[in-house]
Backbone as CSV, one residue per row, in Angstrom:
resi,resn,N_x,N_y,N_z,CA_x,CA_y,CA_z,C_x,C_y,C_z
1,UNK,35.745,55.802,0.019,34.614,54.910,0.144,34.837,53.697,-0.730
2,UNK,34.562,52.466,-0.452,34.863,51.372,-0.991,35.853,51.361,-1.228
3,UNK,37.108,51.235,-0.463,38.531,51.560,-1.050,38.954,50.490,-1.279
4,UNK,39.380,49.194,-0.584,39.459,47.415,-0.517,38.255,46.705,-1.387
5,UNK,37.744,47.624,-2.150,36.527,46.252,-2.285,35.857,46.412,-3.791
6,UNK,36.392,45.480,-4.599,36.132,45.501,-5.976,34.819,45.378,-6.979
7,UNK,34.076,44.875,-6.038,32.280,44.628,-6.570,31.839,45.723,-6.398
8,UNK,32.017,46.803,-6.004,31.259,47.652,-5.212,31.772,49.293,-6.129
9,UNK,33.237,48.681,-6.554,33.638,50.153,-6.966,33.463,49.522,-8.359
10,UNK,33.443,48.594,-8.734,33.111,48.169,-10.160,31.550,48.565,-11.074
11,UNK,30.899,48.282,-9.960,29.257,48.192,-10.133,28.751,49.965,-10.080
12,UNK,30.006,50.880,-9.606,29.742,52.103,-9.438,30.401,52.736,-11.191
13,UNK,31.455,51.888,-11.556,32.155,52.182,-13.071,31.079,52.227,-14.151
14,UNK,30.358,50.574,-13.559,29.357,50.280,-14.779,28.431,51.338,-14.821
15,UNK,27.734,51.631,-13.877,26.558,52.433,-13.812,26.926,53.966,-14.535
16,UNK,27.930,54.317,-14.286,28.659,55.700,-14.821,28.750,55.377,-16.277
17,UNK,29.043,54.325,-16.321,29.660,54.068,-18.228,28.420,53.375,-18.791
18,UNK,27.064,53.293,-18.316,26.107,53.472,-18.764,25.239,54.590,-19.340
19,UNK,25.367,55.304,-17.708,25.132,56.536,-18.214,25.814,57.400,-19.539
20,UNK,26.962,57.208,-19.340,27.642,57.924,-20.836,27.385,57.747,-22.193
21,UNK,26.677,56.277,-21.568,26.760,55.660,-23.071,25.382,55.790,-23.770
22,UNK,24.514,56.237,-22.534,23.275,56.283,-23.221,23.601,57.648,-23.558
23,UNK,24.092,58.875,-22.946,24.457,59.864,-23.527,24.800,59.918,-25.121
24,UNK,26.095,59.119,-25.151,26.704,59.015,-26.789,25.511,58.609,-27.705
25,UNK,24.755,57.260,-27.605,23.579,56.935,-28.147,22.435,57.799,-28.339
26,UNK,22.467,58.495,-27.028,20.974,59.851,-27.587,21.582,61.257,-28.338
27,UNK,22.610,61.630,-28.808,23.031,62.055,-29.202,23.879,63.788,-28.907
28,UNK,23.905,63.411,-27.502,24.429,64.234,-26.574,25.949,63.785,-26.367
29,UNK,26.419,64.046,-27.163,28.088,63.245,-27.481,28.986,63.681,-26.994
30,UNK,28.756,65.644,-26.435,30.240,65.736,-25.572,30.204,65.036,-24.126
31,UNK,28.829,64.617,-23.996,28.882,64.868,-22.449,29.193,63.360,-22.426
32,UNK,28.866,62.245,-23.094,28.796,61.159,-23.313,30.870,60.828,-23.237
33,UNK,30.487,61.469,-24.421,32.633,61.467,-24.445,33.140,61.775,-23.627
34,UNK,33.294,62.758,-22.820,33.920,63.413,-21.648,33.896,62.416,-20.689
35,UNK,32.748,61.627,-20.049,32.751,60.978,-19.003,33.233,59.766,-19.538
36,UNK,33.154,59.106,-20.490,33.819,58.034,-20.862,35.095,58.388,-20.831
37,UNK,36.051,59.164,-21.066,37.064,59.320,-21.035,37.468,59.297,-19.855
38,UNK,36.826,60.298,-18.917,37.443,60.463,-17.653,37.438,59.224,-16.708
39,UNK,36.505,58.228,-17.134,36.180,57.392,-15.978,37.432,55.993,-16.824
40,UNK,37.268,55.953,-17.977,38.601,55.097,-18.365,39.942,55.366,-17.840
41,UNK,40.531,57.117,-17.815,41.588,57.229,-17.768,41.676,56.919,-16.130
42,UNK,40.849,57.131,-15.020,40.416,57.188,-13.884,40.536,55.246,-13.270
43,UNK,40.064,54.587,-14.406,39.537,53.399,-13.972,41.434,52.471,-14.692
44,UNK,42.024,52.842,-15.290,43.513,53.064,-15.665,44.626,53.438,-14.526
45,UNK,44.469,54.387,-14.138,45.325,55.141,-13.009,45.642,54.114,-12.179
46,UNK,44.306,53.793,-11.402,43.967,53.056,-10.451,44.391,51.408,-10.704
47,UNK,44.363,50.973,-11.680,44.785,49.687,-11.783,45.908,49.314,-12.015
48,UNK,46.748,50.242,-13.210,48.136,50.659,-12.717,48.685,50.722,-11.111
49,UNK,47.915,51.526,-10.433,48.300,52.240,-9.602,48.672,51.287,-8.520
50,UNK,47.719,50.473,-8.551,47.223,49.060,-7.471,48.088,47.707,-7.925
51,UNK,48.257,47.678,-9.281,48.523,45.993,-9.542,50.158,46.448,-10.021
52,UNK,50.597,47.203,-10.627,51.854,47.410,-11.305,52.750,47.994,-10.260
53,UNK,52.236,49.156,-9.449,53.232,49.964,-8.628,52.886,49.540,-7.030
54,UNK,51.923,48.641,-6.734,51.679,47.847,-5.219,50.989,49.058,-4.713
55,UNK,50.391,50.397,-4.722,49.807,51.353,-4.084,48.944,50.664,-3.100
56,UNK,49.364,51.599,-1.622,48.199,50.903,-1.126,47.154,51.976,-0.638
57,UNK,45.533,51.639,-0.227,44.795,52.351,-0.083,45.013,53.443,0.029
58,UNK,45.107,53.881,1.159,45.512,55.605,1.178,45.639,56.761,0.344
59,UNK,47.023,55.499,-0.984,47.344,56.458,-1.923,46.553,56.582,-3.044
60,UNK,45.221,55.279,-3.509,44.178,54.733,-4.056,42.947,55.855,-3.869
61,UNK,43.410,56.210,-2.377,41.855,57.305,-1.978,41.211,58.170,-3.194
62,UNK,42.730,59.087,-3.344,41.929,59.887,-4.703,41.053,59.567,-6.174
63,UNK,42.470,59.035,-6.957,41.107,58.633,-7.829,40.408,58.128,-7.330
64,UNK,40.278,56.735,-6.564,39.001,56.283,-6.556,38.041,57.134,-6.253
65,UNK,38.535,58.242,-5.353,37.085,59.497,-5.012,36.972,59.907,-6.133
66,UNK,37.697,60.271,-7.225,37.188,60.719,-8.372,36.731,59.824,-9.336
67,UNK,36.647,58.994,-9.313,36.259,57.542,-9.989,35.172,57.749,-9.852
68,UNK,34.581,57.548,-8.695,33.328,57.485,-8.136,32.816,58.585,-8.252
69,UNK,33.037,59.610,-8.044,32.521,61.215,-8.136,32.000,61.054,-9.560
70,UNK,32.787,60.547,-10.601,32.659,60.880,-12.400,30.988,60.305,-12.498
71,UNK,31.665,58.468,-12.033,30.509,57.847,-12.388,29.280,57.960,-11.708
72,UNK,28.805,58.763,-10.596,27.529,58.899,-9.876,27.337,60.158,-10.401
73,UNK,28.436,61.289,-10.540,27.913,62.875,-11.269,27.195,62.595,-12.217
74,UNK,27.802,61.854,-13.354,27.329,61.317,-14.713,25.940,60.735,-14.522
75,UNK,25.929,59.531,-13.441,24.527,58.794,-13.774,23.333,59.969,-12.907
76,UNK,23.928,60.616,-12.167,22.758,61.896,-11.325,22.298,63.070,-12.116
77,UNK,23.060,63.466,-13.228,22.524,64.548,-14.355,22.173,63.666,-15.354
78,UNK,22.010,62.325,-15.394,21.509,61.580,-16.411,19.867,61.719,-16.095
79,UNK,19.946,60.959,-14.733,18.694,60.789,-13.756,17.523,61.774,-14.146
80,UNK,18.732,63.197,-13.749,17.982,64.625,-13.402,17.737,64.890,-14.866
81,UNK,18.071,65.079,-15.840,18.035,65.227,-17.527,16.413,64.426,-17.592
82,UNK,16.523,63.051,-17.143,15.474,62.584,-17.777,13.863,62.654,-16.677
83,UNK,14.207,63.045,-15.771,13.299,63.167,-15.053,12.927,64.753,-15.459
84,UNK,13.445,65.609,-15.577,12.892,67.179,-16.512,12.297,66.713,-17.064
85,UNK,12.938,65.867,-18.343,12.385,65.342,-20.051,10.704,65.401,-19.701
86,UNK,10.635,64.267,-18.562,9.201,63.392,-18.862,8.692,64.158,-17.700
87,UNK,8.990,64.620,-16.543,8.004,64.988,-15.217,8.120,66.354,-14.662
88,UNK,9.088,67.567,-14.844,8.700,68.287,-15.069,7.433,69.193,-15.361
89,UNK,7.470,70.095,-14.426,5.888,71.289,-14.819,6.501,71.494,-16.229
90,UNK,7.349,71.766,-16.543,7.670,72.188,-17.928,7.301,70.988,-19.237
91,UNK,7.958,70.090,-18.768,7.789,68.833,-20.184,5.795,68.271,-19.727
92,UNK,5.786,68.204,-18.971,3.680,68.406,-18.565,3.305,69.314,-19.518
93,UNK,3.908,70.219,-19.636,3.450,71.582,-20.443,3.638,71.675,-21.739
94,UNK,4.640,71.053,-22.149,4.866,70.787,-23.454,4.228,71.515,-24.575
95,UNK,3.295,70.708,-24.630,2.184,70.919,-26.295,1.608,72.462,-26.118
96,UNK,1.335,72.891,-24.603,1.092,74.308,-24.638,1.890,75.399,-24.833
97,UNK,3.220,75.176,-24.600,3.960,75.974,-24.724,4.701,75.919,-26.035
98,UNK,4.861,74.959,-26.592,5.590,74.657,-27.545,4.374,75.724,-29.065
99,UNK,3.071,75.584,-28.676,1.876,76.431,-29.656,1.836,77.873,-28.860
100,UNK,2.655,77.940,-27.588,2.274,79.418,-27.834,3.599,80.185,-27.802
101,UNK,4.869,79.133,-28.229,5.797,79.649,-28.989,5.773,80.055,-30.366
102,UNK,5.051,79.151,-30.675,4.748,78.826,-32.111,3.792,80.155,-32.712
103,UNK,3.134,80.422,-31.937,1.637,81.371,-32.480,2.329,82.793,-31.954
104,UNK,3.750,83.156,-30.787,4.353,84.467,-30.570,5.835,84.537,-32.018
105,UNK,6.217,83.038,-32.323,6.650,83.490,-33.805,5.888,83.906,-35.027
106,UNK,4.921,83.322,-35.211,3.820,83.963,-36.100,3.403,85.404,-36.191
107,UNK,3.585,85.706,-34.585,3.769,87.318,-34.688,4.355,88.001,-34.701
108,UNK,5.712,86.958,-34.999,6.845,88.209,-34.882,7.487,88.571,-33.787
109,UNK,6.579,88.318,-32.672,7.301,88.489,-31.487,8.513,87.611,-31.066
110,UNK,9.313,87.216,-31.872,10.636,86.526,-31.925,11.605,86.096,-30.559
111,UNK,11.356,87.795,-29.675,12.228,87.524,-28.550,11.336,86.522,-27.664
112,UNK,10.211,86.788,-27.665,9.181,85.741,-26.848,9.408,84.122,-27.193
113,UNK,9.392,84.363,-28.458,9.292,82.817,-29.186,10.690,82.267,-28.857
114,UNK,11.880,83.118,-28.428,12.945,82.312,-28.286,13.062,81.884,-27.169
115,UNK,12.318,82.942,-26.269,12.678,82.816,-24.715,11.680,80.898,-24.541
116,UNK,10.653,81.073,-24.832,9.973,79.976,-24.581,10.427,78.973,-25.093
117,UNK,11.178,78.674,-26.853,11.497,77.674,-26.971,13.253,76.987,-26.598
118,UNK,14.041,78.302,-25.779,14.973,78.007,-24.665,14.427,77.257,-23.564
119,UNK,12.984,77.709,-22.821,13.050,77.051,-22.240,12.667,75.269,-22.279
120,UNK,11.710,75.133,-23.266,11.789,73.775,-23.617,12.485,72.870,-24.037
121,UNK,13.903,73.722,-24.319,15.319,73.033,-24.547,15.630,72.233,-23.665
122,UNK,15.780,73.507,-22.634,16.375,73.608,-21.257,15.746,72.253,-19.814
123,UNK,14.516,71.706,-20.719,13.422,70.898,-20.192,13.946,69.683,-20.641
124,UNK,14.279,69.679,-21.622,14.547,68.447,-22.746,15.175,68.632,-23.701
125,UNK,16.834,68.224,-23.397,17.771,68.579,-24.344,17.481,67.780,-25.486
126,UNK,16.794,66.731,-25.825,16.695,65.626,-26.507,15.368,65.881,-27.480
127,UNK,15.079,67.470,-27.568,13.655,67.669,-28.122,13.823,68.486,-29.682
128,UNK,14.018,67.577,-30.416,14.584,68.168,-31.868,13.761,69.404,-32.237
129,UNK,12.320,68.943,-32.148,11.646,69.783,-32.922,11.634,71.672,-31.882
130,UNK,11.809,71.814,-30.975,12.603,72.602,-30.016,13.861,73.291,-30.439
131,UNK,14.841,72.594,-30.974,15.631,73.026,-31.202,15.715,73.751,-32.656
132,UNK,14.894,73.107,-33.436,14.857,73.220,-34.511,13.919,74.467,-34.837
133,UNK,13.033,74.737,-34.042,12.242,76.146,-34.140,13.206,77.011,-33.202
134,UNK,13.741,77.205,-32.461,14.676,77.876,-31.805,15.656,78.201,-32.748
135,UNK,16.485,77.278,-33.607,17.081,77.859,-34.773,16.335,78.583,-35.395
136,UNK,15.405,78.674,-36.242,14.528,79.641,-37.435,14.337,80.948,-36.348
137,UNK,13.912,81.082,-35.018,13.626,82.342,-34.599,15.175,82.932,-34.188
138,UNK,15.864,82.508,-34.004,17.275,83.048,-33.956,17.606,83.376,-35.099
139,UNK,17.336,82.634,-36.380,17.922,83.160,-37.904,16.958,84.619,-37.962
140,UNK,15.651,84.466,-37.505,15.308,85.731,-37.793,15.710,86.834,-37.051
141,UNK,15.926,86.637,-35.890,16.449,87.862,-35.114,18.359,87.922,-35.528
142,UNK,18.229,87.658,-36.670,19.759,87.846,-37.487,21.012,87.392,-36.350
143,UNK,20.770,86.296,-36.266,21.652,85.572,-34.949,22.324,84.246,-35.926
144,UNK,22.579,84.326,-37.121,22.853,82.978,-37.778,24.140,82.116,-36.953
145,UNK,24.555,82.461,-36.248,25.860,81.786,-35.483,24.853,81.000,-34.394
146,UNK,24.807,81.839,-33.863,23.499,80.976,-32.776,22.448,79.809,-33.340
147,UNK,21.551,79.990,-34.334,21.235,79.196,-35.197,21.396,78.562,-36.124
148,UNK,23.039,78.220,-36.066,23.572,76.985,-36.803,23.814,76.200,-35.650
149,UNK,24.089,76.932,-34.229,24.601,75.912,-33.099,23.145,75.285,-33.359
150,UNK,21.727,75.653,-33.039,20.719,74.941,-32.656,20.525,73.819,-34.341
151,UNK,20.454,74.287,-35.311,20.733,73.327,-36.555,21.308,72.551,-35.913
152,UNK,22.759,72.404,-35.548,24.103,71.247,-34.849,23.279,70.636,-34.081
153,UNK,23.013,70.984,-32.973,22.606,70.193,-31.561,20.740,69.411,-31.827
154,UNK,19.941,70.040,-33.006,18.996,69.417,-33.436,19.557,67.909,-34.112
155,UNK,20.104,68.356,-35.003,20.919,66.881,-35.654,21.584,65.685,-34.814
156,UNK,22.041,66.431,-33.921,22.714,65.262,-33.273,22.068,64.833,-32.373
157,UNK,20.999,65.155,-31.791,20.114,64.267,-31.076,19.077,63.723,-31.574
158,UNK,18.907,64.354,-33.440,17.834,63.436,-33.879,18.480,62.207,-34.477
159,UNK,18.716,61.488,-33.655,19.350,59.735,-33.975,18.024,59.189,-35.055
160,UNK,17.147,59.206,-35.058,16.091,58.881,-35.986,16.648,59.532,-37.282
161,UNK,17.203,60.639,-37.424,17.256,61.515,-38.806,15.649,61.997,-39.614
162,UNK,14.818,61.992,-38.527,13.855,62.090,-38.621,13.131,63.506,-39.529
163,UNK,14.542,64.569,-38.797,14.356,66.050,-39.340,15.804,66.230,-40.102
164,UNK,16.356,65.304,-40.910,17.791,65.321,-41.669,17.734,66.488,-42.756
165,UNK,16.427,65.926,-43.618,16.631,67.001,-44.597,15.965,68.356,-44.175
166,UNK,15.386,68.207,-43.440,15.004,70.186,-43.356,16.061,70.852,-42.279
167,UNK,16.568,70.223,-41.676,17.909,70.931,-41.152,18.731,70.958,-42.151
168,UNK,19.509,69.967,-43.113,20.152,70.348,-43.885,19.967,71.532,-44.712
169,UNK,18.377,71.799,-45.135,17.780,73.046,-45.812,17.972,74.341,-45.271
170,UNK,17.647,74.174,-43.847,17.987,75.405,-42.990,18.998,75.672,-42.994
171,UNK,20.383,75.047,-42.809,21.739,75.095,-42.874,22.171,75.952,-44.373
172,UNK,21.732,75.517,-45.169,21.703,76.135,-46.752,21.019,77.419,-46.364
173,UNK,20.147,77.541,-46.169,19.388,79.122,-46.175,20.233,79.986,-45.361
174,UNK,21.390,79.455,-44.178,22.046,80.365,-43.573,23.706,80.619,-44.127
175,UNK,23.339,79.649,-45.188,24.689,79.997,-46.302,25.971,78.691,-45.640
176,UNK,25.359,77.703,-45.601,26.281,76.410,-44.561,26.569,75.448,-46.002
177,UNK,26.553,75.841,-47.147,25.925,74.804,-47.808,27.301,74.730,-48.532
178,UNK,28.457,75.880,-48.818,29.487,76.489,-49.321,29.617,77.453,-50.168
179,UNK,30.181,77.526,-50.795,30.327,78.861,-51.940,29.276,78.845,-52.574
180,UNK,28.386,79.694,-52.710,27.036,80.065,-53.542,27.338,80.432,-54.938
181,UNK,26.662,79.407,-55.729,26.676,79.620,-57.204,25.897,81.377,-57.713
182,UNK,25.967,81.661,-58.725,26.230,83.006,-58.677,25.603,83.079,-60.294
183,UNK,23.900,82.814,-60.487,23.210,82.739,-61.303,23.997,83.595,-62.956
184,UNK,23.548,82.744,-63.818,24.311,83.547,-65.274,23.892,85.429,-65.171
185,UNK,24.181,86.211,-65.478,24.187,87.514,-65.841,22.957,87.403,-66.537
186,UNK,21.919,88.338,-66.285,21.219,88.394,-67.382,21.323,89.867,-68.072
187,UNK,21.325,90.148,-69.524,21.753,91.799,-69.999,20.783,92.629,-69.846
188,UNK,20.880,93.610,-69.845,19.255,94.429,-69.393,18.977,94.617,-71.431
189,UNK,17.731,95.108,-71.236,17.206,95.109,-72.857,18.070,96.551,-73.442
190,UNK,18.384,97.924,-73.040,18.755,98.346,-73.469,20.244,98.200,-74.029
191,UNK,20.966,97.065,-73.423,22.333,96.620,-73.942,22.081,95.775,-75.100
192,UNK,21.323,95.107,-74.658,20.989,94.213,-76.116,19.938,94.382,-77.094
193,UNK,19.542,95.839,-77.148,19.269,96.446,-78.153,20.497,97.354,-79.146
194,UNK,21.232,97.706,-78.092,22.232,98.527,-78.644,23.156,98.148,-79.656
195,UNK,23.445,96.503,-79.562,24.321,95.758,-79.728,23.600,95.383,-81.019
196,UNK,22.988,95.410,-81.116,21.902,94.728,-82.186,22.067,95.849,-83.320
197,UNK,21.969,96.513,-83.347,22.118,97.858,-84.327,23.225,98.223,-84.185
């Protein structure tokens, strides 16, 4: 598709390497990186392929189908990402679900509280405070591997640094912080009575 015609497969690059880029910027960075890469090395091939080695269409077909495949995949899970975010029955739901995650961790009911605040992830990858209670109920259901990933993926989409230091805190409470200092000894009284006499 558009195989001869340079406005057309250009304007399909940009739109893809927009999308990525708002990716890298919201802080969704593999997915951001990945497609930037692929659509450079893709948008490379092809110009090589065309201006240095004379290729003609035919042999152009592929990448450019994958050219184009990168940059419309990319801008269509961008689309679909942000249309969850904001219109979604789920992101509508938000504030209710997010308090009656909140009020089934309060009880302890942990597996509940995770299941629900997965799914508001899953609604809106871009929802710190989501991720960030999804870590604490995973630390409690003794999952600390799992809830350093959600620590990670809270941070990097809070581009504000809005929640910097209490993730960093959480990270410390799951022992992220490095070698733990190892308070002075204190003697029990019967040693240092003994010693004394």
């Amino acid at each position: 598709m558009f195989a001869d015609q340079f406005l057309p497969n250009l304007s399909i690059f940009v739109l893809g390497q927009a999308a990525a880029w708002y990716y890298l910027r919201s802080g969704r960075c593999w997915i951001g990186a990945v497609s930037t890469a692929a659509l450079w090395v893709l948008a490379d091939l092809l110009l090589v392929a065309r201006f240095l080695f004379g290729a003609s269409s035919q042999d152009l077909a592929l990448p450019l189908f994958l050219l184009q495949g990168v940059a419309l995949g990319t801008l269509a899970a961008l689309l679909l990402a942000l249309w969850r975010r904001r219109w979604s029955a789920t992101a509508r739901a938000r504030p209710q679900l997010f308090a009656a995650a909140m009020q089934q961790y309060l009880r302890c009911d942990h597996v509940a509280a995770a299941s629900t605040f997965r799914r508001l992830t899953r609604a809106d990858p871009w929802d710190v405070a989501a991720w960030t209670a999804l870590g604490n109920v995973l630390a409690r259901l003794a999952q600390p591997q799992r809830a350093r990933r959600c620590y990670r993926r809270a941070a990097q989409v809070d581009t504000g640094r809005h929640f910097a230091d209490f993730l960093q805190q959480q990270k410390r409470l799951l022992g992220d912080s490095g070698p733990r200092v190892q308070p002075p000894a204190v003697e029990e009284p019967a040693a240092v009575s003994s010693r004394s006499t």
